[in-house]
C-alpha positions in Angstrom: -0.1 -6.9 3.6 -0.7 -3.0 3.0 1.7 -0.9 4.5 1.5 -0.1 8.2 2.4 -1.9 10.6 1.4 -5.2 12.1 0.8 -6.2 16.4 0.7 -9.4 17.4 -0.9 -10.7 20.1 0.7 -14.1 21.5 -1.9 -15.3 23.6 -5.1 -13.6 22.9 -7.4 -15.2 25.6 -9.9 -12.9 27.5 -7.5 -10.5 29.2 -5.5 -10.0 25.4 -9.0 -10.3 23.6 -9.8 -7.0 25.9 -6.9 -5.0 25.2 -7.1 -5.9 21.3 -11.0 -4.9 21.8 -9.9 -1.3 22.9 -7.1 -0.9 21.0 -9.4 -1.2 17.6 -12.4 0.6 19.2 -9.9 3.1 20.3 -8.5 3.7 17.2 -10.5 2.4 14.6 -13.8 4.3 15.8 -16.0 4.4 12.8 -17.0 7.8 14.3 -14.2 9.4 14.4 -13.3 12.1 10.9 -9.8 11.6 12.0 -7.8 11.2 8.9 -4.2 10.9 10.8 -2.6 7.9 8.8 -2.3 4.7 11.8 1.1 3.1 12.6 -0.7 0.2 13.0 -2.5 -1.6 10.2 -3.1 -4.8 10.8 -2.9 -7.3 14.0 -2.9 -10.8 14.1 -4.0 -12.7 17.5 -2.3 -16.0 18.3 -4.7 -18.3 20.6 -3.4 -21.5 22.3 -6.4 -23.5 21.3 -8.8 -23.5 18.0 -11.7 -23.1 20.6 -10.5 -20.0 21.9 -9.5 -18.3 18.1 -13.7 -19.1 17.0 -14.6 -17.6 20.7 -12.6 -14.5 19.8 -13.6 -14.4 16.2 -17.4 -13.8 17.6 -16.3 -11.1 19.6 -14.8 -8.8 17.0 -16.9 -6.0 15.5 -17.9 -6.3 11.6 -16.1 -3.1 10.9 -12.9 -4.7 12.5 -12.6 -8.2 11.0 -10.4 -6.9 7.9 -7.6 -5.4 10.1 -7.2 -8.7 12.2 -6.0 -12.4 11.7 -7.4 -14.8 14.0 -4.7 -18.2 14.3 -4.2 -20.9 16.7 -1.2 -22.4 18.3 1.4 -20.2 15.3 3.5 -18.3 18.2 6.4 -18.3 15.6 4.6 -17.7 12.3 2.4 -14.3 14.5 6.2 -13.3 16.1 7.7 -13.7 12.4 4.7 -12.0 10.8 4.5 -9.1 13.5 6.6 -5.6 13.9 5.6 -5.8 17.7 4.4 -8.4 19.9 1.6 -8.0 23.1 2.7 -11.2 25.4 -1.1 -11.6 27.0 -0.7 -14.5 29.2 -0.5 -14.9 32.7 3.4 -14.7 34.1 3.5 -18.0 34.9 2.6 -19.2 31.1 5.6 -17.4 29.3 8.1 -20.1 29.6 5.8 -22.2 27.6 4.5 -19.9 25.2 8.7 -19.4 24.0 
């Protein structure tokens, strides 16, 4: 990967599918003539099931589909990969999801 760094998102459902939404139109606005170098590069977005990574894959904008990796069920391999991790599940899921 380029340099910059990388979030992860463990758990990228609807609630962590939002967040990531706003984050890249946020900051990745192909509007804005800001030319402020990002901390953040890239993002990768950890689903539970393969289901929910193709639901999220047809939610992310053209524009945006370079800067984010979309994988199932790899909580180690997006913590390992990641400079900073989004826990996006519900409270009650967290146990699990470590």
């Amino acid at each position: 990967m380029a340099s910059g760094q990388t979030l992860g998102f463990i758990g990228c459902g609807y609630m962590g599918g939002a967040v990531l939404q706003g984050l890249l139109n946020s900051a990745f606005s192909t509007k804005s003539a800001e030319t402020t170098p990002k901390p953040i590069l890239h993002f990768i977005a950890c689903t539970k099931t393969a289901k929910s990574a193709a639901r999220l894959q047809t939610t992310i904008a053209p524009e945006h589909k370079e800067l984010i990796k979309i994988v199932s069920d790899r909580t180690v391999q997006t913590m390992q990969e990641s400079h900073i991790i989004i826990l996006s599940c519900k409270p009650f899921m967290a146990e699990a999801v470590f």
